[in-house]
C-alpha positions in Angstrom: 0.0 0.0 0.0 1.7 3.2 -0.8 2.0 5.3 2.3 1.3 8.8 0.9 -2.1 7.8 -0.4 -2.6 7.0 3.2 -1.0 10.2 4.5 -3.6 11.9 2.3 -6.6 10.0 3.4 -6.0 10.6 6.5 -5.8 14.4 6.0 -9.2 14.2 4.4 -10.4 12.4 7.4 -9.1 15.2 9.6 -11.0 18.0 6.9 -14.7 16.0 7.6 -13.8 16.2 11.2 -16.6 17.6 13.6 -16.3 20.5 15.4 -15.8 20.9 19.1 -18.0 18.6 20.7 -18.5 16.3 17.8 -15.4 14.0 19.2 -12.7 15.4 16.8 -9.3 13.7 17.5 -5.7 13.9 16.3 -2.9 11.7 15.4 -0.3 10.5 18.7 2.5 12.8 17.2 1.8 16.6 17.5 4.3 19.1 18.1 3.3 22.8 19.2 0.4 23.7 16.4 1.1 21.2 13.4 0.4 17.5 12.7 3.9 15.7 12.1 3.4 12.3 10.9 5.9 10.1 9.4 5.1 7.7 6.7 5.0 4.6 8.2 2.6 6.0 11.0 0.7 7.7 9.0 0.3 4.5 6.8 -0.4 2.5 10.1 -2.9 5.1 10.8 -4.0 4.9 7.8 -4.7 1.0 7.6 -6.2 0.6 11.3 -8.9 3.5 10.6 -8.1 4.8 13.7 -6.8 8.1 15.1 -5.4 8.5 18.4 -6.6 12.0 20.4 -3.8 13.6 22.6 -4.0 12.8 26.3 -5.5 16.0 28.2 -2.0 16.9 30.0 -0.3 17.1 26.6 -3.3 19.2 25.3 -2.9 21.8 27.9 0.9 21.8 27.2 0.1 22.1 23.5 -2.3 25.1 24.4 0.3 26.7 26.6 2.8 27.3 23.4 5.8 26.8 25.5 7.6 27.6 22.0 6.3 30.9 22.3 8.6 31.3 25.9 11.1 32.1 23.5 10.2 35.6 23.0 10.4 36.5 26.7 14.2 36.7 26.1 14.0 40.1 25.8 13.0 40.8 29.9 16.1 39.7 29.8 17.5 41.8 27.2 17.2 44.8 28.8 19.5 43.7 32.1 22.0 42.3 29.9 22.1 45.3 27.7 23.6 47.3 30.3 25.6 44.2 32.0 23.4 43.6 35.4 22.7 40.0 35.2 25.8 39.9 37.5 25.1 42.3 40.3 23.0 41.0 43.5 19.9 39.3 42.7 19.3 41.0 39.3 19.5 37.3 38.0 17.0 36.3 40.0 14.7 39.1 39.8 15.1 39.1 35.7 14.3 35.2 35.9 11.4 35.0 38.1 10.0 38.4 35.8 10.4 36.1 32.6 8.9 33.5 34.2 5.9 35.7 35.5 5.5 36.4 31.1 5.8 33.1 30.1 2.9 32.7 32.4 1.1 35.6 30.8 1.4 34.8 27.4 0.6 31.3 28.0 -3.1 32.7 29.9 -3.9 34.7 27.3 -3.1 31.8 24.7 -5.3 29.7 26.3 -8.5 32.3 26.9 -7.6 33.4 22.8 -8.1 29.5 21.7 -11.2 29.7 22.9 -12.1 32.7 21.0 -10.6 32.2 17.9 -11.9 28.2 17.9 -14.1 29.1 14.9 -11.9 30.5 13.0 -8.9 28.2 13.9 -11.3 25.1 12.3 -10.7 27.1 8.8 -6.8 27.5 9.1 -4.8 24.8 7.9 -2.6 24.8 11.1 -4.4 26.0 14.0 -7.4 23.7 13.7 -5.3 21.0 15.2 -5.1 23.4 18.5 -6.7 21.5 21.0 -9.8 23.6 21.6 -10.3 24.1 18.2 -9.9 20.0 17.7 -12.2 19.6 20.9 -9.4 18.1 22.9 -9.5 20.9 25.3 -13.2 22.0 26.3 -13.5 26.0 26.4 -14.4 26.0 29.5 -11.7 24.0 30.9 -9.5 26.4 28.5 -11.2 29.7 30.0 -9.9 28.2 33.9 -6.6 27.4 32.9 -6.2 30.8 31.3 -7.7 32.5 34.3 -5.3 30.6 36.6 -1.8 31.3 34.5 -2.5 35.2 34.5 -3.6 35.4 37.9 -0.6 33.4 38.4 1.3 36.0 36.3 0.6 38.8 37.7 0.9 37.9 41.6 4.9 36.8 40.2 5.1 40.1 39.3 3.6 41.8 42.2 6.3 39.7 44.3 9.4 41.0 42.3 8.3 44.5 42.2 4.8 46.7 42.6 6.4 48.1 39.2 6.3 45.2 37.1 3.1 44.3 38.1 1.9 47.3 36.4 3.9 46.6 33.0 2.4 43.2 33.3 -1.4 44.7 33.3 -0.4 46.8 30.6 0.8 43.7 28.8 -2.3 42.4 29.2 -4.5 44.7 28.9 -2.7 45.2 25.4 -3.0 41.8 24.4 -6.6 41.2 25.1 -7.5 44.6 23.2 -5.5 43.2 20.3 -7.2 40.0 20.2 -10.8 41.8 20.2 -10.7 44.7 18.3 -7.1 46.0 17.2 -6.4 42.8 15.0 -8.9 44.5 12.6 -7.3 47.4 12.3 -4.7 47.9 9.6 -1.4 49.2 10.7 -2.5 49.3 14.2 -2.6 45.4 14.2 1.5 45.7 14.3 1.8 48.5 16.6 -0.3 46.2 19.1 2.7 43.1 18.4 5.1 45.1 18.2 4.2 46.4 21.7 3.9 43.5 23.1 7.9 43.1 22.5 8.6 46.2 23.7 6.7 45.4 27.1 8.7 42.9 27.4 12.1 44.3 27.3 10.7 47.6 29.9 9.2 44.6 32.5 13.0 43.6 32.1 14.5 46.8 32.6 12.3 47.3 35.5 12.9 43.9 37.7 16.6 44.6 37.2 16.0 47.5 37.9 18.1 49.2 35.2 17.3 52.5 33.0 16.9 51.7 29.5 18.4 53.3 26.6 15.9 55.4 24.0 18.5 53.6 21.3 17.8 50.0 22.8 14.2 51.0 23.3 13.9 52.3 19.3 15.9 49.2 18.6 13.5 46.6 19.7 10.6 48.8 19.0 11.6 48.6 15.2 12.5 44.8 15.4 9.4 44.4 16.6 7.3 46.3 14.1 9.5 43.9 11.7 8.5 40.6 12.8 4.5 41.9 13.0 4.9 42.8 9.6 6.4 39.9 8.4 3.7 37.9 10.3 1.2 39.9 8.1 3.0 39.0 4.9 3.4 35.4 5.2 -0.8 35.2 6.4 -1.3 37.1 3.3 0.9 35.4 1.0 -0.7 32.0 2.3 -4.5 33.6 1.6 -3.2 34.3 -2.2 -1.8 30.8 -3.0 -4.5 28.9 -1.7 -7.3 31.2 -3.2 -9.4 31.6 0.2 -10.7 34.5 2.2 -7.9 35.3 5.2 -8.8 37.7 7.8 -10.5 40.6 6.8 -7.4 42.8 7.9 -5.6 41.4 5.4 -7.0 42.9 2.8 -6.7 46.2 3.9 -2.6 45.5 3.2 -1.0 45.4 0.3 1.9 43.2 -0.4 4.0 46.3 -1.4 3.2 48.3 1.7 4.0 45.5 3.8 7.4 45.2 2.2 8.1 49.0 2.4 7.4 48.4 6.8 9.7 45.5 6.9 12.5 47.7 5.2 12.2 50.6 6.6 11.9 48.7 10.1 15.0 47.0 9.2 16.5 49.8 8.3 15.8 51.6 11.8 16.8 49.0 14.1 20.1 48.4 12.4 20.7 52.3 12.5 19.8 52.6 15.9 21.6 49.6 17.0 24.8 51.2 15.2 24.3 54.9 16.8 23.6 52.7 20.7 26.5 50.3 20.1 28.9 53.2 19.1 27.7 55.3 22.1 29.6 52.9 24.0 33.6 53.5 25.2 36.2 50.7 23.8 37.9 48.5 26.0 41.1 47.7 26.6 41.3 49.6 22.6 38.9 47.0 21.6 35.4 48.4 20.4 33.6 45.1 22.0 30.3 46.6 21.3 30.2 48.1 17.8 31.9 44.4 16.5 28.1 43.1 17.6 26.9 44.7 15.1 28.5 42.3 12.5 26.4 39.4 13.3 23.6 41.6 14.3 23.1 42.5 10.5 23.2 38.9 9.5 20.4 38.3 11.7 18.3 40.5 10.0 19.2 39.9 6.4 19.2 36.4 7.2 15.7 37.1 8.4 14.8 38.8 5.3 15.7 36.3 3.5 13.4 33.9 5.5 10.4 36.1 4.9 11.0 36.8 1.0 10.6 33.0 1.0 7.5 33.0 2.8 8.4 32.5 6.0 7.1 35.1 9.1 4.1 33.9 10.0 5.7 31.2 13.0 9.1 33.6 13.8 9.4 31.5 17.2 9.8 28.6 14.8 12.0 30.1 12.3 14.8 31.0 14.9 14.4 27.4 16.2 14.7 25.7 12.9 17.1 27.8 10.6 20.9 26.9 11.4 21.6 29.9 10.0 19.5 32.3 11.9 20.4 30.4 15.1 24.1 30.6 14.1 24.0 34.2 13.4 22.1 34.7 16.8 24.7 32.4 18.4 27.6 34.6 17.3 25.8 37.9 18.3 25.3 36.3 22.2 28.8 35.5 22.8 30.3 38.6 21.3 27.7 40.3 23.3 28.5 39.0 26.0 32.3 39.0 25.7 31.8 42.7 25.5 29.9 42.8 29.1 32.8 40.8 30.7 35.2 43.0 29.7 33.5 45.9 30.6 33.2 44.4 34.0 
């Protein structure tokens, strides 16, 4: 029997699915949003008729996006940035405040599945979320949710009264993205790209450290980068498969999402320069302006990515591409080179 004939039957098994409540299932190997299935399971799959639903632990985990947790690097960016993570118990502070966003984002991932369930059951992806798939009941989805942010926030309130106010803005952000500012052209990205930039000032302020305007414009337009990217990939996807995307989408235009992602690019390698330059040499070494060497391959390497049509999973772009990762590699330990010498 040839296996991809069963690999496809089985995807047209998965399209005829009911929705939540109707006892939709999914195959034993999931990872984060997407299906992977190799050929000889799917085949198995394929023979036996039967479909195997994720066990309820793993559907939470799935619905937590712990590949997301990669983004709360920058609370840490900000204390690294001007060389704390060595002094007192900045590294514990900076920890338990990205631990305290993790929890966040997770919450609000959870409460958004629930939703965005009807819409997810159209995407080729996110349908095989576990509340969209009716692994995870909305309800049960809603509680965990509810618990993680309240979670969250008293983490926050615990390293400082401060943070705990960035992280209600974070919030508050978030949710007003996912009901009304995802529909709103241009505003959309401001919302994601402020998410970012929360992140790096709820670093800056568990440290606590101040926070350069050129760091601050730096991840502001790295931000506003990746948002727009996200935006060109969803409607690059809409165009090849000939469907209706979300209604924001086609309020862009493919060349005036290009023009943001330059011009983005543009700024934050600028303002990197102008920040990293600001800083003294050591020793007659410039430690800081050398970082900007691999800095620049991040984002061209990044570009390149997103001319290809990637941008819509970033998280899983700077997991999977060698490249990326070895550019970001290189940038971390000149960076940080540069803070032990300084110190």
């Amino acid at each position: 029997m040839d296996p991809s004939r069963d690999i496809q039957t089985l995807g047209a098994t998965f399209t005829a699915m009911p929705p939540v409540g109707g006892g939709a299932c999914l195959p034993e190997d999931v990872r984060g949003d997407s299906i992977v299935v190799g050929a000889a399971r799917g085949a198995r799959a394929g023979r036996s008729g039967t479909v195997v639903r994720r066990p309820t632990w793993r559907a939470v985990l799935v619905t937590m996006r712990p590949k997301q947790w990669v983004k709360n690097v920058l609370v840490v960016a900000a204390a690294g940035a001007a060389g704390a993570l060595t002094r007192d118990d900045v590294p514990l502070r900076v920890a338990l405040a990205c631990l305290a966003f993790c929890l966040l984002a997770s919450g609000i991932y959870a409460i958004n599945d629930v939703r965005d369930a009807p819409e997810d059951r159209r995407h080729p992806r996110k349908r095989f979320r576990p509340v969209a798939a009716g692994e995870l009941d909305p309800r049960a989805a809603t509680l965990l949710g509810a618990l993680l942010i309240a979670s969250g926030l008293a983490l926050s309130v615990a390293v400082r009264p401060l943070l705990a106010l960035v992280a209600v803005g974070y919030v508050a952000l978030t949710v007003s993205y996912t009901i009304a500012l995802r529909r709103v052209p241009i505003l959309d990205i401001a919302a994601i790209a402020g998410g970012f930039v929360l992140r790096a000032v709820a670093g800056g302020v568990a440290a606590p450290v101040t926070l350069s305007r050129w760091f601050v414009l730096v991840v502001t337009s790295a931000a506003v980068l990746v948002a727009a990217a996200k935006r060109q990939a969803e409607l690059r996807r809409t165009e090849t498969a000939g469907v209706n995307g979300r209604s924001v989408l086609e309020r862009y235009g493919a060349a005036r999402l290009r023009l943001i992602i330059v011009g983005s690019a543009a700024v934050a390698l600028f303002a990197y320069a102008v920040w990293a330059f600001a800083l003294p040499d050591i020793d007659g070494i410039p430690w800081r302006p050398l970082t900007i060497i691999p800095f620049a391959a991040c984002l061209a390497r990044y570009g390149v990515l997103v001319r290809s049509g990637g941008g819509e999973a970033p998280e899983e772009m700077l997991l999977s591409d060698r490249w990326l990762a070895l550019a970001g590699v290189v940038w971390l330990v000149v960076f940080a080179l540069s803070v032990h010498a300084a110190g």
